[in-house]
N, C-alpha and C positions, 0 to 999 in steps of 0.2 A: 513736418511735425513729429513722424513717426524719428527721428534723427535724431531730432533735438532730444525728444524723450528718454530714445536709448541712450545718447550723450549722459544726459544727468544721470541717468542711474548708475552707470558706468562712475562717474566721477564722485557720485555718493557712497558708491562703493566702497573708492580708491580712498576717500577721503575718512570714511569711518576703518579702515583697515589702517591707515597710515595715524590714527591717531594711536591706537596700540603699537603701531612698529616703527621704528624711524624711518627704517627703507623698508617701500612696498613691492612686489615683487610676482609675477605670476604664479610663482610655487606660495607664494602669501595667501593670494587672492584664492588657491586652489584648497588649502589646508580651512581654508574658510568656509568655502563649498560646502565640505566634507565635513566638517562641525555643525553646518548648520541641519546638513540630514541625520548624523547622529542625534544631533539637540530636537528634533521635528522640528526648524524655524520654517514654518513653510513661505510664509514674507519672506524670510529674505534667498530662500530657495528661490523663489518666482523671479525676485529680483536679480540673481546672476541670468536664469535661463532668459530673463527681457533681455538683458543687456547681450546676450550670444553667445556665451555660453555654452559648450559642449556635453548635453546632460548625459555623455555616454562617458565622458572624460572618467579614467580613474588611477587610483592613488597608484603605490609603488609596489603596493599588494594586490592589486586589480579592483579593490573595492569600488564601486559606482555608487553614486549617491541612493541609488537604488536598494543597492546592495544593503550600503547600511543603515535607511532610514529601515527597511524591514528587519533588520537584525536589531536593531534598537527598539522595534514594534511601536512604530510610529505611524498609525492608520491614516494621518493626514496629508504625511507628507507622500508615504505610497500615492494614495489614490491622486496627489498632485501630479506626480512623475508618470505613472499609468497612464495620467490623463493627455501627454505630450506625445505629439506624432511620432516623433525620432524618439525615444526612450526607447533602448531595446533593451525591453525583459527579461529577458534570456541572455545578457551578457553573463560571463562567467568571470571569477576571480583568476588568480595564480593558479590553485588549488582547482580550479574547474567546479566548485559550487559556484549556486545562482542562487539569486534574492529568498529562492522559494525554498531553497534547502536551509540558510541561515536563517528564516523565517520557522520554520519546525523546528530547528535547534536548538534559537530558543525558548519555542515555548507560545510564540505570538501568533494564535490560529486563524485570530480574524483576518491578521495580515497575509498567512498561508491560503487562508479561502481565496482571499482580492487575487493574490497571483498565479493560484490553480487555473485563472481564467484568462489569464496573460494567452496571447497568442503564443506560446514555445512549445517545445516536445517537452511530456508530461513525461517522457521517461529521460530525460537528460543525465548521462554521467559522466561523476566528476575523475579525478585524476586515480580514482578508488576504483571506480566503476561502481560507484555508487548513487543511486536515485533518490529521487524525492520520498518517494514510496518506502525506501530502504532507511532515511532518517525517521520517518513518521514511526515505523517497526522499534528501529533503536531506543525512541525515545517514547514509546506508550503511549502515541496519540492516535487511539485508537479509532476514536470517529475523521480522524484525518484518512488513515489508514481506507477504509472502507469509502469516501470520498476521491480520495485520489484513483482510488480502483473503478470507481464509477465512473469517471473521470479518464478511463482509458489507460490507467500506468498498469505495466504488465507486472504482473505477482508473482513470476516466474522468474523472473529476471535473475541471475548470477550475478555479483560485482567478480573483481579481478581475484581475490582468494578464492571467490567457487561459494562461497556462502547466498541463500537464496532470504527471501524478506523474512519468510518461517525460522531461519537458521538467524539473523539478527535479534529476531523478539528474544528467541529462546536461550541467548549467548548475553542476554541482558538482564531475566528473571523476568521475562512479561511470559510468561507462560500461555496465560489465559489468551491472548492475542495468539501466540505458535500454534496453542491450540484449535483455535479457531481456523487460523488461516492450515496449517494440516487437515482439518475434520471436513475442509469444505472442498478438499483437492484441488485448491487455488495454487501450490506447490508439486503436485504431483504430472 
């Protein structure tokens, strides 16, 4: 039964993709994936990962359907993908960010909360040597900032220029944050 199931889905798949394309194609079926987590479709997300699916599979820029349902701050289809054994969290793009850095980027906190709790290193960096902690700085999400810290990310941290989370706020106009994170010797 479980066969046949997967069969149809599979083939309903093949068959609404092939109605848009003349020839369908695994890079078809893949660019579909990948639309459907930008779009939040979370039906038909489930329905590639029934049919088997690689929910780690990603595009030519490393994007994970992960990646981009939270860059697109899409809290449904997050917590879909969260919700599956093999989803790792913690993949990273070309670039070395992860769902949770494109997630503060931009802007989408609920979904930054869901993945602050991902099993990964909360200090992960990218090809920058830049952290989670280090976008949240850049971009004035100040209760992220102060979350993420609670949450174990080091405030001390340097990326690859030598710049620290205080030197990001303050290289942006978030002062009030620089100052904060300076006055509290979180930096020092």
């Amino acid at each position: 039964m479980h066969i046949v199931k997967r069969t149809l889905l599979v083939f309903t798949l093949l068959l609404s993709v092939s109605l848009c394309h003349a020839q369908t194609s695994v890079d078809d079926l893949k660019a579909r994936y990948f639309d459907a987590a930008r779009e939040g479709n979370v039906a038909l997300l489930q329905a590639f990962y029934q049919a088997g699916l690689d929910g780690n599979v990603a595009d030519d820029k490393g994007y994970t359907a992960l990646i981009l349902a939270a860059y697109h701050g899409h809290n449904d289809a997050v917590s879909y993908l969260l919700s599956k054994e093999n989803i790792n969290a913690c993949q990273e793009d070309n670039k070395g960010n992860t769902a949770l850095m494109g997630a503060i980027f931009k802007g989408h906190l609920g979904v930054a909360r869901k993945l602050m709790f991902a099993e990964c290193n909360i200090d992960e960096t990218n090809s920058q040597g830049q952290t989670a902690l280090m976008f949240a700085s850049l971009f004035d999400r100040q209760s992220l900032v102060s979350e993420l810290i609670e949450k174990g990310a080091n405030p001390r941290h340097k990326d690859l220029a030598g710049n620290s989370v205080a030197d990001i706020a303050l290289s942006q106009g978030n002062y009030n944050l620089a100052k904060t994170l300076n006055e509290s010797n979180v930096n020092r």
